[in-house]
C-alpha atoms as one frame of an Amber mdcrd trajectory, in Angstrom:
protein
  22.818  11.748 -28.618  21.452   8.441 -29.695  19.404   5.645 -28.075  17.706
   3.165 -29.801  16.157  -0.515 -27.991  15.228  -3.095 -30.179  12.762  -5.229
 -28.292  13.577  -8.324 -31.164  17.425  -8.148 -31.699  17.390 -11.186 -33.803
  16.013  -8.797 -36.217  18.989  -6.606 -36.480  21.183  -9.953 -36.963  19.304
 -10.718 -39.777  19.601  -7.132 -41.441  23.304  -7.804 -41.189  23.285 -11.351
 -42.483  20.996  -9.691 -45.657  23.947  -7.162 -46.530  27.079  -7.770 -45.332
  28.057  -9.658 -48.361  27.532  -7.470 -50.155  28.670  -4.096 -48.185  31.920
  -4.141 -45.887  31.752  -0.143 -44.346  29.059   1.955 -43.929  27.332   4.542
 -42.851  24.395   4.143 -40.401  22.540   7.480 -40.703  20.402   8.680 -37.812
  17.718  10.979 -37.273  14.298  11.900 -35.747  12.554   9.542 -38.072  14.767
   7.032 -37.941  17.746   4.402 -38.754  19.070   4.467 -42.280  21.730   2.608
 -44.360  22.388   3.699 -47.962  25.983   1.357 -49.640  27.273   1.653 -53.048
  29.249  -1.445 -54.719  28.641  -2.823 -57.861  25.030  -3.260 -56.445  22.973
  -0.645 -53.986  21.428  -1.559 -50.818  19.268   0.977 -49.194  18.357   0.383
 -45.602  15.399   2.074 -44.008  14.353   1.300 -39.934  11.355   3.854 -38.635
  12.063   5.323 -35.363   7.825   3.845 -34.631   9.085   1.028 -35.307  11.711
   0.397 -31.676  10.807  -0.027 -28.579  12.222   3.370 -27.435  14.426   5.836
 -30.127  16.035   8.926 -29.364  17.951  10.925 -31.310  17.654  14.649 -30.745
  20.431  15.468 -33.958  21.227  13.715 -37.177  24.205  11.089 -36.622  26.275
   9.515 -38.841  27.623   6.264 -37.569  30.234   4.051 -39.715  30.702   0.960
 -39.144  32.755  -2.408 -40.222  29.490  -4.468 -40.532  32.231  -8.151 -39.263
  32.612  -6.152 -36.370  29.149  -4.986 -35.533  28.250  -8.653 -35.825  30.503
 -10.001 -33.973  29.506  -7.228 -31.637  25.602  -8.995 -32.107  26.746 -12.469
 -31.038  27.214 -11.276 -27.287  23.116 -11.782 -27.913  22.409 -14.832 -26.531
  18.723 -15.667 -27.994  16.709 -14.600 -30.579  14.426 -12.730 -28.160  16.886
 -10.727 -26.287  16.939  -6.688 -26.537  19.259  -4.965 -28.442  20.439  -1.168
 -26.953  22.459   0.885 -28.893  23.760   4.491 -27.496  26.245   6.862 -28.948
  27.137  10.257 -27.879  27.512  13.309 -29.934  31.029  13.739 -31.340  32.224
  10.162 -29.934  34.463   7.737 -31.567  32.609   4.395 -30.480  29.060   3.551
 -30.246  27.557   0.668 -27.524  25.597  -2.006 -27.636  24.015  -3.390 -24.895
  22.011  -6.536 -24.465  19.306  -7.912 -22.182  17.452 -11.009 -21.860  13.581
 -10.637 -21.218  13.610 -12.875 -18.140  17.170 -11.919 -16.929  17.760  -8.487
 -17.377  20.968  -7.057 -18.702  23.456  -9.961 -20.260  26.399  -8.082 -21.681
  27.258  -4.848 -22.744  29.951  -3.775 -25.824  31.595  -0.877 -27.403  33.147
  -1.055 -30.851  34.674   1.966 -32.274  33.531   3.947 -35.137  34.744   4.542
 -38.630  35.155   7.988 -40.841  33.505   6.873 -44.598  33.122   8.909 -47.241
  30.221   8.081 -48.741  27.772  10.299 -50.610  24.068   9.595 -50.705  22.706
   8.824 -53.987  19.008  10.113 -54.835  16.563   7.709 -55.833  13.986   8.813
 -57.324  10.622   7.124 -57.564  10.197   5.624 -60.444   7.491   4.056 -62.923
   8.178   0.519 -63.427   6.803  -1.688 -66.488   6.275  -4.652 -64.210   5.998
  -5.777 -60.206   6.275  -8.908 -59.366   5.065  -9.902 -55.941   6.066 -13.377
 -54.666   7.171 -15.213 -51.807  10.958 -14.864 -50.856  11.452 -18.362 -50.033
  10.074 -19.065 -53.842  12.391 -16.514 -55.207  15.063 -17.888 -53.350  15.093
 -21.871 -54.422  14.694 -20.153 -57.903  17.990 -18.190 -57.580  19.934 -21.251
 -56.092  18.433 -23.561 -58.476  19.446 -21.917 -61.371  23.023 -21.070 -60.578
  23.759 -24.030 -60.430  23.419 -24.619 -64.422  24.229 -21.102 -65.906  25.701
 -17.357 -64.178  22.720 -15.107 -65.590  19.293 -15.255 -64.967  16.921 -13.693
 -67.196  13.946 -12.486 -65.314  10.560 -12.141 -68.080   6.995 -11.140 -67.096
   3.459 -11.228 -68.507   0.183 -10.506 -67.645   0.062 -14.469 -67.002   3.313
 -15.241 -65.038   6.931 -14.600 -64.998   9.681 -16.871 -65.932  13.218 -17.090
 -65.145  15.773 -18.235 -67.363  19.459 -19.483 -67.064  21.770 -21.288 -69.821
  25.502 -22.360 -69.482  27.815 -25.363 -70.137  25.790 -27.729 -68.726  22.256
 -27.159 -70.210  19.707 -24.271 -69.840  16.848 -23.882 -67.356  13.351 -22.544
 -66.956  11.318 -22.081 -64.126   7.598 -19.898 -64.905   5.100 -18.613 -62.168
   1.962 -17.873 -62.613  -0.358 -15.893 -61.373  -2.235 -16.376 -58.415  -3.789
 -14.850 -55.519  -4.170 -17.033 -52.406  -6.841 -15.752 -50.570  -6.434 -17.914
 -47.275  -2.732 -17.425 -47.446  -1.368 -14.056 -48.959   1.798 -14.300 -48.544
   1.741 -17.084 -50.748   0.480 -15.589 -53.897   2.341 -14.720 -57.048   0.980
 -11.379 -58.399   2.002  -9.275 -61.301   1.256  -5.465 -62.193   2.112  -4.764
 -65.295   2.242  -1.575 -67.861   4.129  -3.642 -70.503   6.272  -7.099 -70.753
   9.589  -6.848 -69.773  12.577  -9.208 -69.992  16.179  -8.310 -68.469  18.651
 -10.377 -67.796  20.893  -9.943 -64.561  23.948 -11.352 -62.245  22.418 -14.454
 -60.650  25.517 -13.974 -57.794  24.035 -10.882 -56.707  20.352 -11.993 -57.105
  21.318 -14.718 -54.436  23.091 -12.118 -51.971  19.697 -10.450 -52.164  18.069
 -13.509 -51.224  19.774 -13.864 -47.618  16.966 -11.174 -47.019  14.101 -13.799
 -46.972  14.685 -14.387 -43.083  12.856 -11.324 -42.909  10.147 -11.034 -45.245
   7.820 -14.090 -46.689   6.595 -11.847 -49.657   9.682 -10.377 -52.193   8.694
  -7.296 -54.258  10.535  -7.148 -57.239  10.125  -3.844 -59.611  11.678  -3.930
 -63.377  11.826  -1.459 -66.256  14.024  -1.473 -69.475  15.749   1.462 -68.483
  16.125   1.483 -64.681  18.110  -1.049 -62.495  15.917  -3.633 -61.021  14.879
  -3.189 -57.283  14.120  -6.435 -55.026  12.398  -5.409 -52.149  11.796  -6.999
 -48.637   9.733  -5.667 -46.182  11.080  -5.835 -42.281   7.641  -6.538 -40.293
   6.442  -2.832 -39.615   9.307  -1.139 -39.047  10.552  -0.108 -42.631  12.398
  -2.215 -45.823  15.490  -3.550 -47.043  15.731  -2.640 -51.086  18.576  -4.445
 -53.358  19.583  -2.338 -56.687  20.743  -3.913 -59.456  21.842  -2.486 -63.198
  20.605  -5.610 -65.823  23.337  -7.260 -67.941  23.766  -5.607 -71.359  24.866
  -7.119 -74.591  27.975  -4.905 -74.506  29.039  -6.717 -71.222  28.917 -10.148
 -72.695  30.917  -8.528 -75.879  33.681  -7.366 -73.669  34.637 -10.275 -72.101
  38.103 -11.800 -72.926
């Protein structure tokens, strides 16, 4: 059996918002330790909620829940305010799983059950990894950057220094270059731009997905973004203290441009 309460159920709206453009059916995976997502499209969004991190979790076997994520929020809209609590219960070996809703100053608002999918899906390991270069910055930063530049050109190329990092876009209209160095503010961290870096690095990526990723900012001010030659670049956003949402994405290669019609 599963029970989870989310004390701040805007906060699971805003998970959804962050992915379901990118994933339509998944997977919810369940377990002592907590709420998991891992979806596989052309990019890979890995999902991780600690069980610490809810207001009360139970779940005394792992559970695999799928789930049309247009349904589930459509399912979230029954929440009224941002504030209200989010319950969700599912039984072992049941077809549907419930959500049930409360306001803090009302009690219980509406309750709804939705009915569960059968996905394959197989989970992919990811190991850790060495990256050349992490770039720490904040999300809302990252994100004028994405929508900025594609507007002019479909690519972005994404290059870092010990100095700064700069982003790059060309196409019919012009090209475009926006650099940011580094800089720690002390007074307010979550707006510094920091770098760690082994070597430079330069890699050049889908500026479509890199502004799906971006609908993540809602719940992070500071985007993490880790790249290495040989390793799919992984944009990071942490969800306050309960756990992350993490964006992979496989850099454009010349052979791609050569195959195009």
């Amino acid at each position: 059996m599963l029970e989870l309460r989310l004390g701040q159920g805007s906060l699971l709206k805003k998970v959804l918002e962050a992915i379901r453009e990118l994933v339509t059916d998944a997977n919810f995976d369940c377990s002592g330790t907590g709420f998991s997502l891992q979806a596989m499209d052309s990019s890979h969004v890995a999902l991780l909620l600690r069980a610490e991190g809810f207001e009360h979790y139970h779940c005394n076997r792992n559970l695999s829940m799928g789930m049309n994520l247009n349904n589930m929020a459509k399912m979230l809209c029954c929440a009224r305010n941002d504030d209200d609590i989010i319950t969700i219960k599912a039984d072992d070996g049941s077809d549907t799983v419930t959500f049930m809703f409360e306001s803090p100053n009302q009690g219980k608002i509406a309750d709804c059950e939705m009915k569960l999918m059968d996905i394959d899906s197989e989970h992919l390991g990811i190991p850790d990894s060495e990256y050349q270069a992490i770039v720490r910055m904040p999300s809302a930063k990252f994100m004028r950057i994405c929508k900025v530049l594609s507007g002019i050109g479909d690519t972005v190329i994404i290059s870092v220094t010990k100095e700064d990092v700069k982003f790059s876009t060309s196409g019919q209209i012009g090209s475009g270059n926006i650099v940011c160095r580094q800089n720690q503010t002390i007074d307010k961290p979550e707006e510094a731009t920091t770098i760690e870096m082994q070597e430079p690095v330069s890699l050049t990526f889908a500026l479509r997905y890199m502004n799906s990723f971006t609908k993540a900012s809602s719940l992070s001010e500071q985007v993490t973004i880790s790249l290495s030659s040989e390793l799919p670049v992984v944009v990071e956003y942490k969800i306050a203290e309960m756990g992350y949402i993490r964006f992979y994405l496989a850099p454009k290669i010349e052979e791609d441009e050569e195959t195009k019609p």
